[in-house]
N, C-alpha and C positions, 0 to 999 in steps of 0.2 A: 209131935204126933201129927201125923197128916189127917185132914178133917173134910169130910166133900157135903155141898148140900146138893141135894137134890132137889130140882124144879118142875119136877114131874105134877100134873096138872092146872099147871101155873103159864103163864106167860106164852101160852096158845102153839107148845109145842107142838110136832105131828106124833102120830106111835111108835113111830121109826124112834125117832130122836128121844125120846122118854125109853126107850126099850135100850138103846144105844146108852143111855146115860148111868142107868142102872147095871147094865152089864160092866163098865167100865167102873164103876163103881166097887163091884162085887168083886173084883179081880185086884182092887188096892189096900182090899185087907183095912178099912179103916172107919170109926163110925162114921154113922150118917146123922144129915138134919134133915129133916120133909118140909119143906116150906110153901106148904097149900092149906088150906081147911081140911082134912079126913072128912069133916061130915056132908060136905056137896064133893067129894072127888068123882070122876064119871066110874062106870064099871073097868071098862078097859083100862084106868088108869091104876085101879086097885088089883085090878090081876098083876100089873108089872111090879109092883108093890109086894107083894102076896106071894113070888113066883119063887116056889119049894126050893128048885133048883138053880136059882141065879141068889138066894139067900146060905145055900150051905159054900155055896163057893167061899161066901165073905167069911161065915163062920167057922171054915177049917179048923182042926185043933191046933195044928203048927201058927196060925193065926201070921204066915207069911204073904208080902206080895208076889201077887202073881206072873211070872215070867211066859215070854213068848216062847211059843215051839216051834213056831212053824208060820213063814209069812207067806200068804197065799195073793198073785195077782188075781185080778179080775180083767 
C-alpha cells in the first residue's frame, strides 16, 4: 500500500508547493499523514487541507490511481 505524508505547514513550504503537494497527493489514491500541529496551522494552509474538490479526487469510489490525460507545455 502506497502511503504519502504530507508536509504542509511544516518546514517553511511556499503555497505553491503545499498546493502542489496535496494535489499530487489526491491523484495517488492513497492515505495520507499531516505532519504539522492542526492547532497553530496558518488559515491558508488549512484551506489546502479543507479543499472539497482536491479531497473527492482521492476519495473516488473506484478508489483508483489517477492517470494523465493530457500533458500540457508551458
Amino acid at each position: 500500500m502506497l502511503c504519502l505524508q504530507l508536509v504542509i505547514g511544516n518546514y517553511g513550504l511556499s503555497l505553491d508547493q503545499e498546493r502542489f503537494q496535496m494535489s499530487l497527493w489526491s491523484i495517488m489514491a492513497a492515505p495520507v499523514f499531516v505532519s504539522t500541529d492542526l492547532r497553530t496551522l496558518r488559515r491558508d494552509s488549512q484551506d489546502i487541507l479543507l479543499n472539497s474538490l482536491v479531497l473527492s479526487v482521492n476519495q473516488d469510489q473506484l478508489g483508483k490511481l489517477g492517470l494523465e490525460i493530457q500533458r500540457v507545455s508551458t
